[in-house]
FIMARRO-838788 format. One record per residue: x, y negated, z of N, C-alpha, C, O in turn; residue in three letters. Coordinates in steps of 0.05 Angstrom, whole numbers, plus 32768, in hexadecimal, padded with zeros to 4 digits. Example, Ala and Ser with C-alpha at 12.3 -4.5 7.8 and 13.67 -1.06 7.14 Angstrom:
81088072809C80F6805A809C81088042809C811D804280A9ALA/8101802D808E81118015808F81027FFF809D810C7FE980A1SER/
This chain:
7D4C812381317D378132813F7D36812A815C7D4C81288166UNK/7D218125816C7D1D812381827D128134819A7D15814C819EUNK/7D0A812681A47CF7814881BF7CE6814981BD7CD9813781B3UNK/7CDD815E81C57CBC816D81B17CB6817A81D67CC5817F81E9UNK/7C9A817B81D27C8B818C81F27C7A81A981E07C6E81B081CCUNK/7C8081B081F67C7C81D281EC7C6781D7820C7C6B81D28224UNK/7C5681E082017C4781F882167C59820D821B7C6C8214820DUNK/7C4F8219823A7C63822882427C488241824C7C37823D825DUNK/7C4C825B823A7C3B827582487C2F826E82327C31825C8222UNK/7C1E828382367C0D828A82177BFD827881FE7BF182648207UNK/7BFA827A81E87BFA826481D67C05824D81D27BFB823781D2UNK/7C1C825481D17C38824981CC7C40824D81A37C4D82608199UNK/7C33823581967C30823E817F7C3E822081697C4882208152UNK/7C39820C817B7C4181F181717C5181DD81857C4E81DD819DUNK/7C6081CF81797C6881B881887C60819E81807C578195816BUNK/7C65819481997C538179819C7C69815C81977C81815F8199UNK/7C5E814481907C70812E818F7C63811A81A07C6B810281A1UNK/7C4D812481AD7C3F811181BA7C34811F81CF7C26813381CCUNK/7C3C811581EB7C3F812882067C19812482107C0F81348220UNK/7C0B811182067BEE810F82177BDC812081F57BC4811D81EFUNK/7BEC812E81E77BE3814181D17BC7815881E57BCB816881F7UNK/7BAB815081D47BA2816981E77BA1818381DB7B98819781E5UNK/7BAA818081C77BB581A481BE7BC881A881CF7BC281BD81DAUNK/7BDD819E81D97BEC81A381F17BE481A7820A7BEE81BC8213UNK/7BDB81A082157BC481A0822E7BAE81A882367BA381A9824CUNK/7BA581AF821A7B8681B782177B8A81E082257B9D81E98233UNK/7B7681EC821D7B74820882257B7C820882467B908215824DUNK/7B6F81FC82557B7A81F382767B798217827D7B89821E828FUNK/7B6E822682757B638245827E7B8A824E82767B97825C8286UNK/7B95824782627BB2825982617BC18247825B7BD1824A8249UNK/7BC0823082677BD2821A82737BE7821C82837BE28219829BUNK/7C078222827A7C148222828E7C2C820D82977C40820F82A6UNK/7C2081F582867C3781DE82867C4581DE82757C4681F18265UNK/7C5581C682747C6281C182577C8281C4825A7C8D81CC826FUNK/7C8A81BF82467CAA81BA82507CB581AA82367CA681AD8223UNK/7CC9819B82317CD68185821F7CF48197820D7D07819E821AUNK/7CF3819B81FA7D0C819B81EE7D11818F81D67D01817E81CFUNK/7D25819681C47D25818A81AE7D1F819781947D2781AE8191UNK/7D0E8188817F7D01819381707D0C81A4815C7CFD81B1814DUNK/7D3281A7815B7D3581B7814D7D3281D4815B7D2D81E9814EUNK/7D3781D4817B7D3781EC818A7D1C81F481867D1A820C8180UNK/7D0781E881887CE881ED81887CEA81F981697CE18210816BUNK/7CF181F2814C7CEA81FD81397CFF821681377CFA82238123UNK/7D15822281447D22823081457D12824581577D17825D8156UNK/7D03823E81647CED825681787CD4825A81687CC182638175UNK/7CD0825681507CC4824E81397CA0824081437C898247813EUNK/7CA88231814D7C91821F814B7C95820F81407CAC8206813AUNK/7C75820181387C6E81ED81197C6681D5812A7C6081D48142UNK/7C6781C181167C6081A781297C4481A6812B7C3981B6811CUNK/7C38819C81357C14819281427C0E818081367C1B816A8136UNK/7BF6818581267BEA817581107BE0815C81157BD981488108UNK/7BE0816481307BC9814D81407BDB813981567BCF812C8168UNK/7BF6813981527C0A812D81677C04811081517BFE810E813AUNK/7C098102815F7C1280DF815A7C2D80EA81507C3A80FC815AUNK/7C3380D9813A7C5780DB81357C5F80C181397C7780BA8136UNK/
């Protein structure tokens, strides 16, 4: 498993495998930056992976 980017502040629902992801970036209105961990900690906060990341 590797490092996954997570939105940080509200709609915080998926993790990303691809950091220029614009489901990650997108919603600039409740945008509060990202942050990096690893994807087992990200599915242990129970987020799902992003359908739309590059693997």
């Amino acid at each position: 498993m590797g490092i996954v980017h997570v939105r940080t502040g509200d709609y915080r629902t998926k993790y990303h495998t691809d950091v220029d992801c614009p489901s990650l970036n997108g919603k600039q209105g409740t945008y509060m930056g990202q942050e990096s961990m690893s994807e087992e900690k990200a599915k242990e906060q129970g987020l799902a992976a992003c359908r739309h990341c590059k693997r």
